[in-house]
N, C-alpha and C positions, 0 to 999 in steps of 0.2 A: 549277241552283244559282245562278246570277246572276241572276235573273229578282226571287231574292228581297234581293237585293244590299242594304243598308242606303244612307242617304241617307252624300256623304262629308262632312268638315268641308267644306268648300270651301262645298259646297251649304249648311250650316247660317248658315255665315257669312254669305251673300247672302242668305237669307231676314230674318236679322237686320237685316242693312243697311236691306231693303224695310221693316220694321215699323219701324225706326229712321227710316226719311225720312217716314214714314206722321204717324207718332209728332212729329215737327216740324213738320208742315204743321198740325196742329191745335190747336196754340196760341190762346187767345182773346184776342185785342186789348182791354184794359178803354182806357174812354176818363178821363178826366180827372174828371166826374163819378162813374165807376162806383167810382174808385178814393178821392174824396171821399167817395162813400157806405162802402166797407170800414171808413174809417178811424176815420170815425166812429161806426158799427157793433163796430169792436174797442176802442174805445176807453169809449166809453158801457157795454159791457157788464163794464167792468173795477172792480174793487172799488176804485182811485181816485178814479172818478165815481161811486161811490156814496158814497164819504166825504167827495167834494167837496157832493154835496147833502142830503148828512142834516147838514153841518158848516152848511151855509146857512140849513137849514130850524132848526136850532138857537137860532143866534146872530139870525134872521129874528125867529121868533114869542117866545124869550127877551127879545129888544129890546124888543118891542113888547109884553110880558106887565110886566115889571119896570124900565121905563127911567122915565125924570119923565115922568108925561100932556105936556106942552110937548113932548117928544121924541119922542112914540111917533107914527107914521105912517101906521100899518094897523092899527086900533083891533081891540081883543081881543073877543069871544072869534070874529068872522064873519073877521077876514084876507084879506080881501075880494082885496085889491092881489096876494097872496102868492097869494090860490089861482088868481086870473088866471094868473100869471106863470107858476105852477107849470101848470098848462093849459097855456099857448100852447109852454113847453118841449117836453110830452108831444106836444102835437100834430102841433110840425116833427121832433120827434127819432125818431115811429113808421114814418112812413112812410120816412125815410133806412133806417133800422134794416133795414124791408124790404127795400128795394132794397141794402142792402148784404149782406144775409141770400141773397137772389135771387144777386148776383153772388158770391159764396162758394159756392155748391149749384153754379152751372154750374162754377166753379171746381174745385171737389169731382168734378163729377160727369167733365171730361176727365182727372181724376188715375188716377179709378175705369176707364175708358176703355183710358187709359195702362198701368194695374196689369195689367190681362185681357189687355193685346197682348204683355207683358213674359210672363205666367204662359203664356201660350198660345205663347209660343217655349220656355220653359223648358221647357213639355211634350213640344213638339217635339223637344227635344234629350234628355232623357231619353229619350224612346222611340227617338230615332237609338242612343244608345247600347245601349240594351238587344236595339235589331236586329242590333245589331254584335255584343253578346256570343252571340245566341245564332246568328247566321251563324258566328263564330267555334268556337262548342263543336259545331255542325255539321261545319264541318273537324276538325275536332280527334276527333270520333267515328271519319270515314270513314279518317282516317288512322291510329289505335288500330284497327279494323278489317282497316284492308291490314296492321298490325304482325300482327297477331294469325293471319292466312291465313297470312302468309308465316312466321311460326312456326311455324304446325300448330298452335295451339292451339284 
């Protein structure tokens, strides 16, 4: 009968601890860059910064569509100046995007890490207890049994 003894708290508790210290050592260090790149990765992809560049490109090509010829600066209808600029944006702002996209996924991917060490003690612990209920209803038969002999029934 002890052979099939359930694990005790004690023991569930230390095994937690080990996934809990496991669990801290793999923290990933972002560097200064890495964390430039998130921020402008979350930022860029926010419906502010898209209302900041449709608000530009508005008041941009409106200027230079309807302002006095003397005024206009990027002559209609090529926007020559505008579609540079609007390029050289795209250009520095893809590759950040990446790299902050890149450090988000690793990011992501030790949370997903973290979740499977967390679910994979939870299991452990449910199955402790379920060894315990049924070690338990094991005593609990053998002793319904000796009642029952020593009854006569």
């Amino acid at each position: 009968m002890d052979s099939k003894k359930p694990l005790s708290i004690q023991e569930c508790i230390e095994k937690r601890k080990e996934i809990l210290s496991l669990s801290s050592k793999s923290k990933l260090k972002k560097t200064t860059l890495d964390k430039i790149a998130v921020w402008i990765t979350d930022h860029v992809g926010s419906m502010g910064f898209f209302i900041i560049v449709f608000t530009w490109t508005v008041i941009w090509l409106g200027w230079n569509m309807f302002a006095p010829k003397a005024a206009r600066f990027d002559p209609y209808p090529a926007f020559v100046l505008w579609l540079f600029i609007s390029n050289m944006i795209q250009l520095f702002l893809m590759p950040l995007i990446m790299v902050g996209q890149n450090v988000q996924s690793v990011q992501a991917d030790i949370r997903e890490e973290e979740d499977l060490k967390i679910n994979l003690q939870a299991e452990l612990e449910i199955e402790t207890i379920l060894t315990h209920l049924e070690y338990q209803n094991e005593i609990m038969m053998k002793i319904l049994k000796r009642l029952e002999d020593k009854a006569g029934v």
